[in-house]
C-alpha positions as CSV (number, residue, x, y, z in Angstrom):
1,X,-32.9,12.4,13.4
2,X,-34.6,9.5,15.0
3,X,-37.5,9.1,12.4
4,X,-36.3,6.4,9.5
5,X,-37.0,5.5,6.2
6,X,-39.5,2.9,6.9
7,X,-41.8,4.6,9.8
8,X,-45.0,5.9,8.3
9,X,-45.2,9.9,8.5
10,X,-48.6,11.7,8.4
11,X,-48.6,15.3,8.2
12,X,-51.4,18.7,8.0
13,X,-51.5,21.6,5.0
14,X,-48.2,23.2,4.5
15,X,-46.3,19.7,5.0
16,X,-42.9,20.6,3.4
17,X,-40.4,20.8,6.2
18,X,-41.8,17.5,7.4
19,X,-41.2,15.9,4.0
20,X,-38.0,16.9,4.2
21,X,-37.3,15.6,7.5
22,X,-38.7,12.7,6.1
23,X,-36.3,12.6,3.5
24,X,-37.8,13.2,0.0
25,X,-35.6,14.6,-2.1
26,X,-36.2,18.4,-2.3
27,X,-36.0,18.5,-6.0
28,X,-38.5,16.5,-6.3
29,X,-40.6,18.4,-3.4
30,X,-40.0,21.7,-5.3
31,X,-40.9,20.3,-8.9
32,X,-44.1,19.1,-7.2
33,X,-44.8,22.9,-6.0
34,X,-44.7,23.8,-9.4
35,X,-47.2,21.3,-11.1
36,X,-43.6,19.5,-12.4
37,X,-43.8,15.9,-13.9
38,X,-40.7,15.2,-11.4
39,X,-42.2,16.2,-8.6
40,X,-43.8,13.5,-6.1
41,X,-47.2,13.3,-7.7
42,X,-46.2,14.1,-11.1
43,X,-47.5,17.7,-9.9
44,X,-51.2,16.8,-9.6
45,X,-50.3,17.0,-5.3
46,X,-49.3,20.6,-5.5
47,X,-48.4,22.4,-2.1
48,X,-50.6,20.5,0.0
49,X,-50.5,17.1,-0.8
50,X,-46.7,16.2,-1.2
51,X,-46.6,12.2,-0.9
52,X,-44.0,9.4,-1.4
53,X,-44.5,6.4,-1.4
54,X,-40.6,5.4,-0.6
55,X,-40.3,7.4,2.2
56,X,-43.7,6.4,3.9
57,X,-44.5,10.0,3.6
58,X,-48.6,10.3,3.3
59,X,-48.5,13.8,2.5
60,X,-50.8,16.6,4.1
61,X,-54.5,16.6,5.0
62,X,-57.1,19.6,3.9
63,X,-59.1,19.0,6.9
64,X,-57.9,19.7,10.4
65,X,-57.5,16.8,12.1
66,X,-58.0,14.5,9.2
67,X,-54.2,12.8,8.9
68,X,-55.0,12.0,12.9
69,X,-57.1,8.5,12.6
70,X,-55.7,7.4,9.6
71,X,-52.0,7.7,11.4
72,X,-53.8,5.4,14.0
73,X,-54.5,3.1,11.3
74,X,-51.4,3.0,9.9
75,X,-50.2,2.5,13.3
76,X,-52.9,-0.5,13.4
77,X,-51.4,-1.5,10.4
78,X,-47.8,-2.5,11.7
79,X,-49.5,-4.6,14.5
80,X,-51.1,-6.6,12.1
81,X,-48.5,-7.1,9.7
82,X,-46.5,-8.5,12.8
83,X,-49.6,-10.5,13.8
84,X,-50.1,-12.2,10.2
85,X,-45.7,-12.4,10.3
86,X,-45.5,-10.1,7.5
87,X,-43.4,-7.5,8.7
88,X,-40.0,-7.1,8.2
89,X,-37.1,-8.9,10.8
90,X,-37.0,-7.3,14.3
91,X,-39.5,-5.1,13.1
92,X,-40.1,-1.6,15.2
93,X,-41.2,0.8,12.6
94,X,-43.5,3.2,14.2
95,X,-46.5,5.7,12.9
96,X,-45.5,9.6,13.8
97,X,-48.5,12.0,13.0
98,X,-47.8,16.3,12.8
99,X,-50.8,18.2,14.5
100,X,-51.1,21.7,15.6
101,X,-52.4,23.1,19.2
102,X,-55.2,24.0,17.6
103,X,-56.0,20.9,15.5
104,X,-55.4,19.1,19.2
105,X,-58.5,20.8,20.8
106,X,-60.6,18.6,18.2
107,X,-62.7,15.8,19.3
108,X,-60.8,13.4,16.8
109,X,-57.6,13.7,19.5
110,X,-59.6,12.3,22.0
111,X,-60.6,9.0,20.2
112,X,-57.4,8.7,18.7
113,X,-55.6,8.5,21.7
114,X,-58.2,6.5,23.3
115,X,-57.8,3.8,20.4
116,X,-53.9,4.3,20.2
117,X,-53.7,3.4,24.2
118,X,-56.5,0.3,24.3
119,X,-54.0,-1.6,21.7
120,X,-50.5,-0.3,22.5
121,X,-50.0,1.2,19.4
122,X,-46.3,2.2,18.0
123,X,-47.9,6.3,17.2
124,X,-46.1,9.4,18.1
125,X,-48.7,12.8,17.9
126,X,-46.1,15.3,17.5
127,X,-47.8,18.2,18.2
128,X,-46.4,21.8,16.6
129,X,-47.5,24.3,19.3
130,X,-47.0,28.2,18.0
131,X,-49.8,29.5,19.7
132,X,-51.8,30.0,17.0
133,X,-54.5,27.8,15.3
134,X,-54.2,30.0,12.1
135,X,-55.1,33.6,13.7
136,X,-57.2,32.3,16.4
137,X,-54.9,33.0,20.1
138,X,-54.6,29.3,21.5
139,X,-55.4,30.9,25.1
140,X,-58.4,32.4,24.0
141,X,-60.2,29.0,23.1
142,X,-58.2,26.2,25.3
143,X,-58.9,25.7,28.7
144,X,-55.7,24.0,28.9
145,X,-53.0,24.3,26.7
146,X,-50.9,22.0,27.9
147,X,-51.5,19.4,24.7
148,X,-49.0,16.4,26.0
149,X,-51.2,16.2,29.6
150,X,-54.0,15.4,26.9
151,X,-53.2,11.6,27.0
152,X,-53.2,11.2,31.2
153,X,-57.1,10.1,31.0
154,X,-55.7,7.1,28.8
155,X,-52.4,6.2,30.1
156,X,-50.7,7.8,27.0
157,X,-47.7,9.5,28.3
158,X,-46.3,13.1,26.8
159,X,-43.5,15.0,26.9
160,X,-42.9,19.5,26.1
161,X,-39.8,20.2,24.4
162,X,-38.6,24.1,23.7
163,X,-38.5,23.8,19.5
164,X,-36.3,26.9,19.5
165,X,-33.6,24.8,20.9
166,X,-32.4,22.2,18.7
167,X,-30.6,19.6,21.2
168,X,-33.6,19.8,23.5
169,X,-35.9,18.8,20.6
170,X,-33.3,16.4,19.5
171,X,-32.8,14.9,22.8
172,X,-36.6,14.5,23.7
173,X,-37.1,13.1,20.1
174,X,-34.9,10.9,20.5
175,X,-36.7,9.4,24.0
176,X,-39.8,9.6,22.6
177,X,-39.0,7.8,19.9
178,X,-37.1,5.0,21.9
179,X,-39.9,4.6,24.1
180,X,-42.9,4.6,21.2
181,X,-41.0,1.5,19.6
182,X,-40.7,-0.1,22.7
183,X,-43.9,0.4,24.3
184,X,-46.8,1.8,22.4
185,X,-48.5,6.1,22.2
186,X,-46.8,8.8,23.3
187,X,-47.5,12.8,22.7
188,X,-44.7,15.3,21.7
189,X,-45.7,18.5,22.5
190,X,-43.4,21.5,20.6
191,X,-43.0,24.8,21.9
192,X,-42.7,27.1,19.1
193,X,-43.8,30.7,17.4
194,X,-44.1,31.7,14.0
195,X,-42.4,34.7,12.8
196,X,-45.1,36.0,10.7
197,X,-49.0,35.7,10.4
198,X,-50.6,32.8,8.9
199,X,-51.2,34.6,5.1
200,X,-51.4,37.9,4.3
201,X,-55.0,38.4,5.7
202,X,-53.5,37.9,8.8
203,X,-50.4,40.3,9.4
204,X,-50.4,39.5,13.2
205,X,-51.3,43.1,13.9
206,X,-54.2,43.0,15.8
207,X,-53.9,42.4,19.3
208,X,-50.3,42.6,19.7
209,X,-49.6,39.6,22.0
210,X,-45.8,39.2,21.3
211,X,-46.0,37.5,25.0
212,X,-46.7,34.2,24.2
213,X,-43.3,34.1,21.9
214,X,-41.1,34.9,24.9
């Protein structure tokens, strides 16, 4: 509840719940999954690329890692528009970019917090963490896990939260975002677990590791 109107919101493939936090009407959300003139592209976006331009929302990105440097940029953005004293009064919009555990193992993270810390910028990397980078075990291909200790090498601060509890999410978004308007990058790290495969070539059969959802 501590994202507004006015921050700029990048999200990955299957972006809806994130729209909606973001505040696009779901009407117009649902008309765009059905290829609906209503919907937020006039249904040429479909499922994967939901974006509004009143809500700041960019949509999602095909590509893993994709959304990551142009949330930097966006970031980059609100810098300059203070800069050239374009941006609005007692301006602290932020950038806030969704990225999985996976999608955090790519080499893009790296530079992105490396430019995000050399220039302050106002980004938070939120990143969804279900154990899973679609049916690849997270364990299996991370030396370290732990995505929020990612940002230590640059200064870039970050927090885990338990996302199956709603007031500590709450609570630690709220912090997070206090501090990212005051003082530049921070990582969000959320524990979560999904309650069923990725897609229906991947029924969550195979290995059994029920585990890493406790």
């Amino acid at each position: 509840d501590s994202i507004r109107k006015t921050d700029i919101k990048y999200s990955y493939y299957r972006e809806h719940t994130h729209a909606l936090a973001s505040g696009i009407d779901p009407k117009a959300i649902m008309a765009e999954l059905f290829a609906k003139e209503t919907g937020t592209c006039k249904g040429t976006g479909g499922s994967m690329h939901v974006y509004d331009k009143e809500t700041y929302f960019q949509g999602g990105w095909a590509l893993v890692c994709e959304q990551l440097p142009y949330a930097v940029g966006a970031a980059r953005s609100i810098l300059l528009d203070r800069k050239l004293g374009i941006a609005p009064p007692d301006d602290d919009r932020m950038a806030i970019v969704f990225v999985g555990e996976g999608g955090a193992q790519n080499g893009r993270m790296a530079e992105c917090l490396n430019a995000a810390a050399k220039e302050d910028l106002p980004i938070l990397f939120v990143v969804i963490d279900n154990g899973r980078a679609i049916n690849t075990y997270t364990m299996d291909v991370a030396t370290n896990s732990d995505v929020f200790s990612q940002g230590a090498h640059y200064g870039v601060p970050g927090i885990r939260c338990d996302g199956q509890n709603m007031l500590d999410t709450m609570r630690t978004g709220r912090a997070v975002t206090d501090y990212v308007r005051k003082s530049g990058p921070a990582i969000m790290q959320v524990h979560t677990f999904r309650f069923t495969g990725h897609s229906p070539a991947d029924p969550e059969h195979e290995r059994g590791r029920k585990f890493e959802k406790k």
